[in-house]
PDB file of N, CA, C and O in Angstrom:
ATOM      1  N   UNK A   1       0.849  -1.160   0.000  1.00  0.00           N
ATOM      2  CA  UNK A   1       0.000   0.000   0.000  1.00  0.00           C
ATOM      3  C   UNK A   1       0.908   1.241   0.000  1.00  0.00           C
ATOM      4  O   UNK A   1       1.824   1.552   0.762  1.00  0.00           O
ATOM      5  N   UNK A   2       0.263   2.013  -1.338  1.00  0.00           N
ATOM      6  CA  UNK A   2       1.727   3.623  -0.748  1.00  0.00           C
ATOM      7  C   UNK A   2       1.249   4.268  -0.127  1.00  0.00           C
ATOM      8  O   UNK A   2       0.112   3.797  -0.135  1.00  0.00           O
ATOM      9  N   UNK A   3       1.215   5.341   0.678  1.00  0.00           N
ATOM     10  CA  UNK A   3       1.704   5.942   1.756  1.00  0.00           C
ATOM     11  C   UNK A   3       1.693   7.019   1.034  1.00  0.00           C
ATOM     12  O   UNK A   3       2.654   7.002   0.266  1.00  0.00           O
ATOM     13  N   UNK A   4       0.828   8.276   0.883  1.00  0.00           N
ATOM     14  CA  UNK A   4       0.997   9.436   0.896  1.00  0.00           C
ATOM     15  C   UNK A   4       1.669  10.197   1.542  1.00  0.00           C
ATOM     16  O   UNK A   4       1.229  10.657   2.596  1.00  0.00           O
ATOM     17  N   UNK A   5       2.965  10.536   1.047  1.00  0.00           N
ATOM     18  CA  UNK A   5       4.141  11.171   2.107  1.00  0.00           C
ATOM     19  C   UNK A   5       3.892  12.855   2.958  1.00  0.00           C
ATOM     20  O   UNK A   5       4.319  13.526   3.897  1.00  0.00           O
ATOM     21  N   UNK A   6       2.882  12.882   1.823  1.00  0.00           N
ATOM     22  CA  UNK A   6       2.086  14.458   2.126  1.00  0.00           C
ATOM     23  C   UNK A   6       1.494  14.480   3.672  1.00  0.00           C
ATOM     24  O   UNK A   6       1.712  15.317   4.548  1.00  0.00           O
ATOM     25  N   UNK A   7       0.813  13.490   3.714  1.00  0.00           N
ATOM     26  CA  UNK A   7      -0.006  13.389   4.788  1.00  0.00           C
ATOM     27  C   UNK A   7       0.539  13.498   5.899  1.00  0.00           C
ATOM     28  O   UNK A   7       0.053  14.204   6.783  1.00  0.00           O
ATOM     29  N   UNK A   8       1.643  12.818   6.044  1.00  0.00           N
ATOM     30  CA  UNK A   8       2.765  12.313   7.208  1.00  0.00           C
ATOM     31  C   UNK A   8       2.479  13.594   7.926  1.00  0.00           C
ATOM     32  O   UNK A   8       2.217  14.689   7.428  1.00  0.00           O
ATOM     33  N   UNK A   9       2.579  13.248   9.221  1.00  0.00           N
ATOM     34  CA  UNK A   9       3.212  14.722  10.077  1.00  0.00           C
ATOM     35  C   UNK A   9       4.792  14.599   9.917  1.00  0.00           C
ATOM     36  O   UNK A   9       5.435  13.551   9.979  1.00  0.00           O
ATOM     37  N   UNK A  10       5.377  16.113   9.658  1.00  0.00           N
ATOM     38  CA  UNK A  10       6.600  16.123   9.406  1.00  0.00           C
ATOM     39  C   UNK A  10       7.537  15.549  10.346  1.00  0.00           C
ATOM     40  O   UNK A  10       8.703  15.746  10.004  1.00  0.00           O
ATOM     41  N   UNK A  11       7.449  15.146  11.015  1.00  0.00           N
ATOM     42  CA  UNK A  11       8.351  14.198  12.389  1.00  0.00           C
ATOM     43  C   UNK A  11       8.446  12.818  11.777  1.00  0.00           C
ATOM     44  O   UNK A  11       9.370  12.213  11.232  1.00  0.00           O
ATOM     45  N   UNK A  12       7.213  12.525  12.041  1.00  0.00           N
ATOM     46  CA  UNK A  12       7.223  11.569  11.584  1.00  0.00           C
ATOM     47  C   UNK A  12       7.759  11.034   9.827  1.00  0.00           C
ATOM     48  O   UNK A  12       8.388  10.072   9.388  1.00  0.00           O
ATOM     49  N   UNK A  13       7.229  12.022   9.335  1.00  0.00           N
ATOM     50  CA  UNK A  13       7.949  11.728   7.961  1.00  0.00           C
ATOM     51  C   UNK A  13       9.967  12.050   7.991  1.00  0.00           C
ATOM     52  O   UNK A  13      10.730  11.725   7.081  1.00  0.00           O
ATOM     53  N   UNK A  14      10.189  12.436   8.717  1.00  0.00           N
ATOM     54  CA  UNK A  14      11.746  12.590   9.263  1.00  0.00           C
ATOM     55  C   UNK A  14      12.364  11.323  10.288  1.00  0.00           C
ATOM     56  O   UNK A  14      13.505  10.865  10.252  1.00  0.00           O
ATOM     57  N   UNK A  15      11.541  11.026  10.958  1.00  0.00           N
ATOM     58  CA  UNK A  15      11.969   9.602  11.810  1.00  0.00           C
ATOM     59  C   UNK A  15      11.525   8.295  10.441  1.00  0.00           C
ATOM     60  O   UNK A  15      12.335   7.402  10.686  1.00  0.00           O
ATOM     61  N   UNK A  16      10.995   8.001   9.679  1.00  0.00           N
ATOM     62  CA  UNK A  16      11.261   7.197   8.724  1.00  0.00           C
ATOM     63  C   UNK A  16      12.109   7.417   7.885  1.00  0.00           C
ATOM     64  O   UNK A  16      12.650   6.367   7.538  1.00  0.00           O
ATOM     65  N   UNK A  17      12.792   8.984   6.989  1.00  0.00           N
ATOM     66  CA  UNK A  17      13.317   8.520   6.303  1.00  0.00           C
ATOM     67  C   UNK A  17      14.655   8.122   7.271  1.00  0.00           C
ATOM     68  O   UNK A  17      15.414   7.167   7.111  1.00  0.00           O
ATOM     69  N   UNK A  18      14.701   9.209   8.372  1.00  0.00           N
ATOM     70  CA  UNK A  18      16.219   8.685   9.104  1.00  0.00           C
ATOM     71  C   UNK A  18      15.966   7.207   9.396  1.00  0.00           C
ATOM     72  O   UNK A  18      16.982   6.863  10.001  1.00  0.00           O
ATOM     73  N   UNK A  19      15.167   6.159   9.295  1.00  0.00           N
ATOM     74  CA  UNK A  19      15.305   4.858   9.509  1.00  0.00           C
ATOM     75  C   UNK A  19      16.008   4.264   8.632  1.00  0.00           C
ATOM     76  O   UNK A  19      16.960   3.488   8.719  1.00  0.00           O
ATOM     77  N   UNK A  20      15.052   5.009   7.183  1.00  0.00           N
ATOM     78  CA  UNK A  20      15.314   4.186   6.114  1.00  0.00           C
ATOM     79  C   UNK A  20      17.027   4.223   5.636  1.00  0.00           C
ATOM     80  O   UNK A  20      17.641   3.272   5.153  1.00  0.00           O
ATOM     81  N   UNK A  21      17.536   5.495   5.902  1.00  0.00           N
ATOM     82  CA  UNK A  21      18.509   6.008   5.578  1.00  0.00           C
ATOM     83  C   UNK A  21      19.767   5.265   6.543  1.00  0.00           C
ATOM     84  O   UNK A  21      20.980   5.283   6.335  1.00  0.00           O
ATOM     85  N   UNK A  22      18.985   4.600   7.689  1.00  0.00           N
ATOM     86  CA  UNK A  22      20.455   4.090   8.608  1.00  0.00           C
ATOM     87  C   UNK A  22      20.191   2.576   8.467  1.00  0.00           C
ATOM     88  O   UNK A  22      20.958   1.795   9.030  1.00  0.00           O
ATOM     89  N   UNK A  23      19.140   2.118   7.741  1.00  0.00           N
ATOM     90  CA  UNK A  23      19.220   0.590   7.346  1.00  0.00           C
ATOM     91  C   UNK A  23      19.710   0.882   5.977  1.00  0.00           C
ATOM     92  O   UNK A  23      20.411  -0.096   5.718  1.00  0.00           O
ATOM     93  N   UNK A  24      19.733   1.605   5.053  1.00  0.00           N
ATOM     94  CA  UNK A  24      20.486   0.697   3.648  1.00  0.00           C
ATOM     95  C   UNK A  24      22.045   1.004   4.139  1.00  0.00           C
ATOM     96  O   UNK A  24      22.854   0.162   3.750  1.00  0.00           O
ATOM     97  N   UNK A  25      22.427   1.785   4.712  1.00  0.00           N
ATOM     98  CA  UNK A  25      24.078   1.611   5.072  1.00  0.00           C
ATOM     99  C   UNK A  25      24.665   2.385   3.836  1.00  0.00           C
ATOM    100  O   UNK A  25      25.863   2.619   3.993  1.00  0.00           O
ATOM    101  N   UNK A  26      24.314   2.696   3.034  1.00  0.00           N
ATOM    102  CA  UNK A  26      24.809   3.263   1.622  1.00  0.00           C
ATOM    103  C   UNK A  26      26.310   3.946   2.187  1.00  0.00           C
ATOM    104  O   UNK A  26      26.548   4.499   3.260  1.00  0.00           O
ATOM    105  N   UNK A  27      27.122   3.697   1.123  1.00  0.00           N
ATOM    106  CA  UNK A  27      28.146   4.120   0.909  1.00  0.00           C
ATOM    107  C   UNK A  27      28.384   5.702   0.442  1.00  0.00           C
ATOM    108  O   UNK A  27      27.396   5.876  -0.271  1.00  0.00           O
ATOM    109  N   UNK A  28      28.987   6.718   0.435  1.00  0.00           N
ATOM    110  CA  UNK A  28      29.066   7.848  -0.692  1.00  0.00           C
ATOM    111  C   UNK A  28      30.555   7.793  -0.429  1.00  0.00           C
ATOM    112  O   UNK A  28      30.897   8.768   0.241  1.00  0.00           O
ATOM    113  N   UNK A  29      31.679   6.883  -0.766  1.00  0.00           N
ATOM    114  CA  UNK A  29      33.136   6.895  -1.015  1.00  0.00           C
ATOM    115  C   UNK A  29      34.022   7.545  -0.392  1.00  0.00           C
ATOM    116  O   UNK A  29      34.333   6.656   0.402  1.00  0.00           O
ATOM    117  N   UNK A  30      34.879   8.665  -0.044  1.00  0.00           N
ATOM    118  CA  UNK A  30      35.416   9.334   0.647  1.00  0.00           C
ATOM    119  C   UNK A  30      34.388  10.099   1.590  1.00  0.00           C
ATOM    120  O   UNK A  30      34.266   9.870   2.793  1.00  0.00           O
ATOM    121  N   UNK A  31      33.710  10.984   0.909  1.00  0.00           N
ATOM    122  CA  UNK A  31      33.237  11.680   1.315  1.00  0.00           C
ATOM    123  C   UNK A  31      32.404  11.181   2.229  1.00  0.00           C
ATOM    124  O   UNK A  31      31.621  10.264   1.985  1.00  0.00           O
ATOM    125  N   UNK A  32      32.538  11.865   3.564  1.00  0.00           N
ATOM    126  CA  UNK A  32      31.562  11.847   4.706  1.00  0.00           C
ATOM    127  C   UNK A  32      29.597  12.573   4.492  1.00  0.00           C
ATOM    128  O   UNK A  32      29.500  13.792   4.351  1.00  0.00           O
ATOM    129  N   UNK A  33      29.095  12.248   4.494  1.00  0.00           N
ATOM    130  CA  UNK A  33      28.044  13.268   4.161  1.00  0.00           C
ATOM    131  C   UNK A  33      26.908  12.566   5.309  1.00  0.00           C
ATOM    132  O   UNK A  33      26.675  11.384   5.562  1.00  0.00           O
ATOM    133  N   UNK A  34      26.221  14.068   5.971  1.00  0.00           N
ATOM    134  CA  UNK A  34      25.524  13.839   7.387  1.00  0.00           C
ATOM    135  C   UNK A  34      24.106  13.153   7.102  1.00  0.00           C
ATOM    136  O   UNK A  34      23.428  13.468   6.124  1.00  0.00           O
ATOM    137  N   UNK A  35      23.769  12.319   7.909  1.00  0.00           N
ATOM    138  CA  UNK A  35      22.365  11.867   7.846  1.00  0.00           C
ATOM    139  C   UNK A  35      21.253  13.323   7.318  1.00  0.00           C
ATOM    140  O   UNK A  35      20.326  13.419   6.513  1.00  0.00           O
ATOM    141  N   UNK A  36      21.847  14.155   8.125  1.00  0.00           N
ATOM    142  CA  UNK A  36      20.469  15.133   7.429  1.00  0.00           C
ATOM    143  C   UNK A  36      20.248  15.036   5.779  1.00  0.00           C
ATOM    144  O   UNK A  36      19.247  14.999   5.064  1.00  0.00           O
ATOM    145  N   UNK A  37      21.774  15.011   5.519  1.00  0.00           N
ATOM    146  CA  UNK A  37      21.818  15.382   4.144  1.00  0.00           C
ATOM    147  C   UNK A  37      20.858  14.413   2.901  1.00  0.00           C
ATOM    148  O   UNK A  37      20.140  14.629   1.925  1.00  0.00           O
ATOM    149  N   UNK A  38      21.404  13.247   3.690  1.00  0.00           N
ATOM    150  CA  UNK A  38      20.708  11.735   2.962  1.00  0.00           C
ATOM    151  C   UNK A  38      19.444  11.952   3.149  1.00  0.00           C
ATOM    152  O   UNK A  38      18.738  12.199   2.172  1.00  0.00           O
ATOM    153  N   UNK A  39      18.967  11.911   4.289  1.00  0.00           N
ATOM    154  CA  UNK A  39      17.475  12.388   4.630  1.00  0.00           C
ATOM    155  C   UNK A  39      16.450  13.166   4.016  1.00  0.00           C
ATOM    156  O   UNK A  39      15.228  13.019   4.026  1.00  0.00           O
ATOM    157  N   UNK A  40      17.455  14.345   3.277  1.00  0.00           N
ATOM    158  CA  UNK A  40      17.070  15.271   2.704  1.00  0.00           C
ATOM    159  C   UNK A  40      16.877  14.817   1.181  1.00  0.00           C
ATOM    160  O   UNK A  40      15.855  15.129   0.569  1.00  0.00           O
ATOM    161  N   UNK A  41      18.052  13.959   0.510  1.00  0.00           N
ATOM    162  CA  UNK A  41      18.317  13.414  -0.532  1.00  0.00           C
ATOM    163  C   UNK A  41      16.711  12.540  -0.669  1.00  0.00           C
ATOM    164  O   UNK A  41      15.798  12.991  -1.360  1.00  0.00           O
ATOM    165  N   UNK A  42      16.612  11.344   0.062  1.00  0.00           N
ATOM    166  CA  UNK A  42      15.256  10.906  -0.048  1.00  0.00           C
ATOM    167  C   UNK A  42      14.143  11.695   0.244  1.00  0.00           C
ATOM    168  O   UNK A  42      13.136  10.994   0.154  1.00  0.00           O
ATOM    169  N   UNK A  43      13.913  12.700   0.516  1.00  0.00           N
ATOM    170  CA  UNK A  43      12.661  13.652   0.474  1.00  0.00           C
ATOM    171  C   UNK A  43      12.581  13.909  -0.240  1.00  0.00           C
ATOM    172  O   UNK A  43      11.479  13.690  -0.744  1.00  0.00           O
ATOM    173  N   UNK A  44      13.797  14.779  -1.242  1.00  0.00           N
ATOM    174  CA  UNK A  44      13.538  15.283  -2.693  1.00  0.00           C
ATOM    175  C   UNK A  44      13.300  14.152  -3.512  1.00  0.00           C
ATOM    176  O   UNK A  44      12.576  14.366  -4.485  1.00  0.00           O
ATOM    177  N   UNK A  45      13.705  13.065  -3.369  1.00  0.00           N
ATOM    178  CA  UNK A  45      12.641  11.903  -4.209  1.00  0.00           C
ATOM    179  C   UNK A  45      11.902  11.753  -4.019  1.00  0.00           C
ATOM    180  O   UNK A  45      11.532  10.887  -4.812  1.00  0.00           O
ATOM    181  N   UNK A  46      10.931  12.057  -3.208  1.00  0.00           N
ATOM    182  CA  UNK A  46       9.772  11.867  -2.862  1.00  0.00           C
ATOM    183  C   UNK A  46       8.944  12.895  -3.022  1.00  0.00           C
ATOM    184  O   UNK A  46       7.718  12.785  -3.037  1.00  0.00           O
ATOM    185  N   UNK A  47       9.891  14.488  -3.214  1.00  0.00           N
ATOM    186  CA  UNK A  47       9.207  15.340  -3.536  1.00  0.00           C
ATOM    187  C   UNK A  47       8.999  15.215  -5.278  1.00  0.00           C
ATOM    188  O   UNK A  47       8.030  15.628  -5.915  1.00  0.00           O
ATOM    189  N   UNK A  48       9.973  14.659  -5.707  1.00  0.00           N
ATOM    190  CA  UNK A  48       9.885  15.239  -7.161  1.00  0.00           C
ATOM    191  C   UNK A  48       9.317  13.752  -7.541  1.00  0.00           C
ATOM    192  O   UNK A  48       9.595  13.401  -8.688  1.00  0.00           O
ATOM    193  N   UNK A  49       8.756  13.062  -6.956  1.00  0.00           N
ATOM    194  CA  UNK A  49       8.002  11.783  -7.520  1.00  0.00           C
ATOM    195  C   UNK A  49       8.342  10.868  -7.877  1.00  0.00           C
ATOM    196  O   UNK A  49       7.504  10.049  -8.253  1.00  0.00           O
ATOM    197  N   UNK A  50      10.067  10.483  -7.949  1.00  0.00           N
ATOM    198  CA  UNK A  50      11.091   9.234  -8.137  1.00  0.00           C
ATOM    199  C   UNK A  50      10.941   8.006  -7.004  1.00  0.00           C
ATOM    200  O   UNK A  50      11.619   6.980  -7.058  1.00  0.00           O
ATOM    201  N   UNK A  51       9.987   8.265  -6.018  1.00  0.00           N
ATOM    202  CA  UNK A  51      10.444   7.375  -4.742  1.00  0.00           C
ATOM    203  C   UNK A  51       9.013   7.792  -4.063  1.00  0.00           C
ATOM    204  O   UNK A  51       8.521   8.921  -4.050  1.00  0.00           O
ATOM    205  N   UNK A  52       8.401   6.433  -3.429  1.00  0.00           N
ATOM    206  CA  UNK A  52       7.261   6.552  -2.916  1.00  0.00           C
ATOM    207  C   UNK A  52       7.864   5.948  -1.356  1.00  0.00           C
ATOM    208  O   UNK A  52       8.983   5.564  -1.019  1.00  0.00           O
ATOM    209  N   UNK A  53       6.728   6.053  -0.705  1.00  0.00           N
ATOM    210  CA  UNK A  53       6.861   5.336   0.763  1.00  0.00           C
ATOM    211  C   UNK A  53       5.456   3.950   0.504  1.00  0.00           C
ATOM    212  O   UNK A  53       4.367   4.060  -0.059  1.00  0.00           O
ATOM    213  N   UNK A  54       5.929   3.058   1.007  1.00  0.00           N
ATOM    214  CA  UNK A  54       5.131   1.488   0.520  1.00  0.00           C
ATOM    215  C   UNK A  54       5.115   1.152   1.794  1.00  0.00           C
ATOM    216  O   UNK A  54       6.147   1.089   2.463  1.00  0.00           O
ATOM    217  N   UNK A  55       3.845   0.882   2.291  1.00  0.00           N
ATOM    218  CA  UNK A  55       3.729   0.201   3.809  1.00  0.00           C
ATOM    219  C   UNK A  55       3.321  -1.257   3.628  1.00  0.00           C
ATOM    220  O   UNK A  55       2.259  -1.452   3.038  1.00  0.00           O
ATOM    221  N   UNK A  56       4.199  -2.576   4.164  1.00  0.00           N
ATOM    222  CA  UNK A  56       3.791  -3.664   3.970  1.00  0.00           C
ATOM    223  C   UNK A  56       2.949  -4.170   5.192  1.00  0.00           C
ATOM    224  O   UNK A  56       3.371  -4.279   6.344  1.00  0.00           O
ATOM    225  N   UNK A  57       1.472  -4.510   4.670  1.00  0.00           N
ATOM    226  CA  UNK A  57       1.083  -5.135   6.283  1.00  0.00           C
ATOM    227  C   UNK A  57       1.353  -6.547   6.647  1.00  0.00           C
ATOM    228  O   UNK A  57       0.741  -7.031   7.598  1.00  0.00           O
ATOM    229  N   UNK A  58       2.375  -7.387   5.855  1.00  0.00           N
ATOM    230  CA  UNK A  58       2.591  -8.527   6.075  1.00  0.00           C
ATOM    231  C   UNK A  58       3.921  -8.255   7.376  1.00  0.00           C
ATOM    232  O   UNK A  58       4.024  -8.727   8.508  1.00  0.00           O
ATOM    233  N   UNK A  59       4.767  -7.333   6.637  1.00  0.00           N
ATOM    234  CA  UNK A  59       5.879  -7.682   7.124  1.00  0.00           C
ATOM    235  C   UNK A  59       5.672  -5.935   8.187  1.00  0.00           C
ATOM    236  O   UNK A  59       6.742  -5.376   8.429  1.00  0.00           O
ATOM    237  N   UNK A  60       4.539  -5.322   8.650  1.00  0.00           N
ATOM    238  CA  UNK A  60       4.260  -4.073   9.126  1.00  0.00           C
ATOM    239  C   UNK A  60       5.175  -3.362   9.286  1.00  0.00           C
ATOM    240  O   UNK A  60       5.524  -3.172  10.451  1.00  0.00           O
ATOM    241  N   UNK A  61       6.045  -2.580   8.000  1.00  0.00           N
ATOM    242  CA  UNK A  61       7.193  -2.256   8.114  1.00  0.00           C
ATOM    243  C   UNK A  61       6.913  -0.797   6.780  1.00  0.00           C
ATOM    244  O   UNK A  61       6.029  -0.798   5.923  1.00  0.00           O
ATOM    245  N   UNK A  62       7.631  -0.049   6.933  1.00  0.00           N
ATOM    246  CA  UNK A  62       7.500   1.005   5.746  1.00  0.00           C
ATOM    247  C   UNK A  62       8.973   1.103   5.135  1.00  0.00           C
ATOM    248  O   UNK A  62       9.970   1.087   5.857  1.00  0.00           O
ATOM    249  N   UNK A  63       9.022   1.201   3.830  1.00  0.00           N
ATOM    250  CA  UNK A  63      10.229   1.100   2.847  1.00  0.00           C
ATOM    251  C   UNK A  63       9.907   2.456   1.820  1.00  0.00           C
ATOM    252  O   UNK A  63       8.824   2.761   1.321  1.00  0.00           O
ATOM    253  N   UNK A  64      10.970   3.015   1.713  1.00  0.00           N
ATOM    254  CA  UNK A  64      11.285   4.267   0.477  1.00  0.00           C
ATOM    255  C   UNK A  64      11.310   3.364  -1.169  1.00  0.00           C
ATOM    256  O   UNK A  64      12.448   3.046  -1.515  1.00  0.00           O
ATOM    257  N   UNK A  65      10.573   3.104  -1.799  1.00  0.00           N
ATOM    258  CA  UNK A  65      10.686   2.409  -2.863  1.00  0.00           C
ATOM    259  C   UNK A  65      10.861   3.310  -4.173  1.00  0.00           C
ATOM    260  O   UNK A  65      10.219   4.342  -4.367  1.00  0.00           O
ATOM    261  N   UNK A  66      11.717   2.836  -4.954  1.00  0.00           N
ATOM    262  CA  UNK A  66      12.275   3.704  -6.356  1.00  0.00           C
ATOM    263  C   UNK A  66      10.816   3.268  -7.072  1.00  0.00           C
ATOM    264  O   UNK A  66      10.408   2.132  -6.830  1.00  0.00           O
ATOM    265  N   UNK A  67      10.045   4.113  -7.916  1.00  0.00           N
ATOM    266  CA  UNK A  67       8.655   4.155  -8.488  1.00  0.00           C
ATOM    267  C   UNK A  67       9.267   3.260  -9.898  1.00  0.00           C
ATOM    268  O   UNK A  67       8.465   2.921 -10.768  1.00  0.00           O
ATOM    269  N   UNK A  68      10.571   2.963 -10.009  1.00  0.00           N
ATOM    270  CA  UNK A  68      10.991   1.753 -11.548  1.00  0.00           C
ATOM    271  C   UNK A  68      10.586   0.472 -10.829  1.00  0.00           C
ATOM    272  O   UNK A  68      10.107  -0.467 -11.465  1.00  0.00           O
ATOM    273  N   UNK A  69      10.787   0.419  -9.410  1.00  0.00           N
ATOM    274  CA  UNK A  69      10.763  -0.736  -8.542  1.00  0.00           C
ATOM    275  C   UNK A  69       9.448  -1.746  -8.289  1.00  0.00           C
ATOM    276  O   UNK A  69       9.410  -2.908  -7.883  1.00  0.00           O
ATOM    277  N   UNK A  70       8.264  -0.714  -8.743  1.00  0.00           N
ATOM    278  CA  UNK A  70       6.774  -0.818  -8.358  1.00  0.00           C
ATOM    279  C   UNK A  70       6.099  -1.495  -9.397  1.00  0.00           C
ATOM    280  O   UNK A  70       6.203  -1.233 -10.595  1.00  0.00           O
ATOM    281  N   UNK A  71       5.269  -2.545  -8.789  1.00  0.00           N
ATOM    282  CA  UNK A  71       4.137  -3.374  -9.605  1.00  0.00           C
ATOM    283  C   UNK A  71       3.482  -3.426  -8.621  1.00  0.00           C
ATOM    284  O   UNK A  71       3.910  -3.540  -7.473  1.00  0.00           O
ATOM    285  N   UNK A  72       1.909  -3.316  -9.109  1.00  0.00           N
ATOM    286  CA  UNK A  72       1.158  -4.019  -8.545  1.00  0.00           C
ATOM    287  C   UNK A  72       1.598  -4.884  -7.285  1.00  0.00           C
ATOM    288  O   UNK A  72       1.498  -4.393  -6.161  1.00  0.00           O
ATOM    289  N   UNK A  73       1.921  -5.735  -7.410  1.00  0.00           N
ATOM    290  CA  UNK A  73       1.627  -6.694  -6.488  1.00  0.00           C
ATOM    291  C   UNK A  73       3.079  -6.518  -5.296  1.00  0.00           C
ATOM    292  O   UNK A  73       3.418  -7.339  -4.444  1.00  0.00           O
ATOM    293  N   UNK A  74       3.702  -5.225  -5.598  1.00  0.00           N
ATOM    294  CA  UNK A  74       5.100  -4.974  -4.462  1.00  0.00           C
ATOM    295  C   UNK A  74       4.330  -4.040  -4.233  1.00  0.00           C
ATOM    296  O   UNK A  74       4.529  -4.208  -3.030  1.00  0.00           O
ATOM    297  N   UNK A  75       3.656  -3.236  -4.249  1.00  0.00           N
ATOM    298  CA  UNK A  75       2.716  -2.268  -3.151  1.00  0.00           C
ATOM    299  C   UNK A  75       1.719  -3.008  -2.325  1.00  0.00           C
ATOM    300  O   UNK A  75       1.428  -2.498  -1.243  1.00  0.00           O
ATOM    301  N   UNK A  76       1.106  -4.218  -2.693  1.00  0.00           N
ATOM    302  CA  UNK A  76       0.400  -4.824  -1.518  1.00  0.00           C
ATOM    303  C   UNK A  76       1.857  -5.695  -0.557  1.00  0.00           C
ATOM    304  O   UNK A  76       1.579  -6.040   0.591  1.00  0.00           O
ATOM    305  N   UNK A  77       2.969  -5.926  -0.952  1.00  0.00           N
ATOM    306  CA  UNK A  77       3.510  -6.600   0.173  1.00  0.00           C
ATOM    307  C   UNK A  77       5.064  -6.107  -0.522  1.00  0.00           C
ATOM    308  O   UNK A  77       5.693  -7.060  -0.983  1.00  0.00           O
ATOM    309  N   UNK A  78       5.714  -4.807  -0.644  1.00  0.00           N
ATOM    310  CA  UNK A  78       6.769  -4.810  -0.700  1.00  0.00           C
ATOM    311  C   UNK A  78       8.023  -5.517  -0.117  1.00  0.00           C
ATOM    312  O   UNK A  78       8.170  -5.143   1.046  1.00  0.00           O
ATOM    313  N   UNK A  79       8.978  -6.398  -0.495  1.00  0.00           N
ATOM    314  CA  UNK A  79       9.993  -6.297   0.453  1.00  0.00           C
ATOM    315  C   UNK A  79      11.328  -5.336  -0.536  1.00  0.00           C
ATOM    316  O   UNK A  79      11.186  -5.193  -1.750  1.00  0.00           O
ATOM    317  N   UNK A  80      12.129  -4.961  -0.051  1.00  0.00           N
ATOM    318  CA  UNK A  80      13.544  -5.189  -0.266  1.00  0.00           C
ATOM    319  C   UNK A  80      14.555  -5.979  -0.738  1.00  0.00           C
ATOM    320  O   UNK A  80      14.960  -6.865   0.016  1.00  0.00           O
ATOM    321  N   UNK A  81      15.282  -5.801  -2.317  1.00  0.00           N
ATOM    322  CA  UNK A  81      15.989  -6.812  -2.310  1.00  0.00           C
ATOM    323  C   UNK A  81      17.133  -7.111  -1.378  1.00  0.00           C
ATOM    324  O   UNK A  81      17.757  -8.167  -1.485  1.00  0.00           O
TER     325      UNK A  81
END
């Protein structure tokens, strides 16, 4: 199910992406760059419509999903590869 990111109260839409952002572990190479920043990085995907929020009620968990990533049937039970 997606998740209208609009709706979120802004806290809350900030305590998920900082979740999402400290489970993929992502790399950016030398460069140090602050959770806000990443945080910020997935909002503007979400602002500019590249990246939805997908709530699974199997696994009751919410995931930042890339919108190339999406079918049908990964919005009723997204996981993660």
């Amino acid at each position: 199910m997606i998740i209208p990111w609009q709706e979120l109260d802004p806290e809350t839409l900030t305590n998920l992406l900082e979740h999402f952002v400290l489970q993929e572990g992502t790399e950016y190479g030398e460069q140090d760059v602050s959770l806000a920043d990443k945080v910020e990085a997935v909002r503007q995907q979400l602002q500019q419509g590249i990246a939805v929020l997908v709530y699974s009620e199997l696994h009751e968990s919410v995931n930042v999903v890339h919108k190339t990533h999406l079918s049908k049937a990964s919005t009723d039970d997204y996981q993660p590869e």
